[in-house]
N, C-alpha and C positions, 0 to 999 in steps of 0.2 A: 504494500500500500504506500503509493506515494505523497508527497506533501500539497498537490493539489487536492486529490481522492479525500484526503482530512479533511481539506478547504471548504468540499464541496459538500461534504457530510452534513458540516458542520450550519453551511448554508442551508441543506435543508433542513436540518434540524429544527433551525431557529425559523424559517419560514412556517413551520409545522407549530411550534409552539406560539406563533402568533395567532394562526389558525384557532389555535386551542382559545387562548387570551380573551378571541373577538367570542365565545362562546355566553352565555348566561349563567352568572355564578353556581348555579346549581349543578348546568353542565361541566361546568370548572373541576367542581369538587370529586364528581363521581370519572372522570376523565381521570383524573393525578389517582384515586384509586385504581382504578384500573390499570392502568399506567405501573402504578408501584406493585402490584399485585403479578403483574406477566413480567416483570424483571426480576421478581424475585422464584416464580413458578412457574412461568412462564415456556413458550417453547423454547426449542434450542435455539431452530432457525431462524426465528424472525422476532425476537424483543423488540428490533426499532425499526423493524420493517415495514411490508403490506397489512399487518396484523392493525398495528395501532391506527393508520392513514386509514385503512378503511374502517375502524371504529368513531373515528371523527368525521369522515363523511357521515355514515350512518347518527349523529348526533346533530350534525351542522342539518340535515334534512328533517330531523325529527324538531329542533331549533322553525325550521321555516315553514310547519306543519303545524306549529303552536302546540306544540307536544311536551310535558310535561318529564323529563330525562327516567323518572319512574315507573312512566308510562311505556318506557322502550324498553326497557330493562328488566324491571321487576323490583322486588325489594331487595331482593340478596345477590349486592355485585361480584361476589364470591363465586355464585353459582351460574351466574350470566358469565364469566369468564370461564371456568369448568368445562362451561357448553360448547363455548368457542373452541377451544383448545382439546380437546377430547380424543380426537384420534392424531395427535402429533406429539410427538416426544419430548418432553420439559424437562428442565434442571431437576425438578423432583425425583423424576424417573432415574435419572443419570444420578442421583446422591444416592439412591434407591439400591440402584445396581454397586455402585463403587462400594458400600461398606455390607453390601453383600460378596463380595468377591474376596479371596483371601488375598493376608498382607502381601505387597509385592507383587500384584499380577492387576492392577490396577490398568485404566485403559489411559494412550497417552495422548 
């Protein structure tokens, strides 16, 4: 990875989080949970990928719908990401496996 590739990351990033910003505090709050919830459990492949982009469209439409962020979701953002995520591979699974495995044959 070179030092433009960072540059550019880094530009979408913060494009991405302004996206968020222009949101409705309510969408705000439950966004940064979810957010914090797939970085910590989240899949392998994609924590700042297509995963979140298209979570915030799906918010930014429910936002232009007069939708109420609970109304999209449910009550337990726990279990609305679970959902998401269900048949891809997470951090979890891989903590899962590694201190299943015996010492010294760890994957690398």
């Amino acid at each position: 990875m070179g030092i433009q590739d960072i540059i550019e990351g880094k530009k979408q990033w913060r494009a991405h989080m302004a996206r968020v910003k222009a949101l409705p505090p309510d969408y705000q709050i439950v966004y940064k949970e979810i957010q914090r919830y797939m970085f910590k459990v989240g899949p392998v492949d994609s924590a700042d990928g297509p995963l979140l982009s298209g979570i915030l469209d799906f918010f930014e439409e429910g936002v232009s719908a007069d939708r109420g962020v609970l109304e999209l979701i449910g009550d337990d953002v726990a279990a609305f990401c679970d959902d998401l995520i269900k048949d891809s591979r997470t951090h979890a699974d891989l903590y899962q496996q590694s201190i299943g495995e015996k010492p010294g044959t760890a994957e690398k």
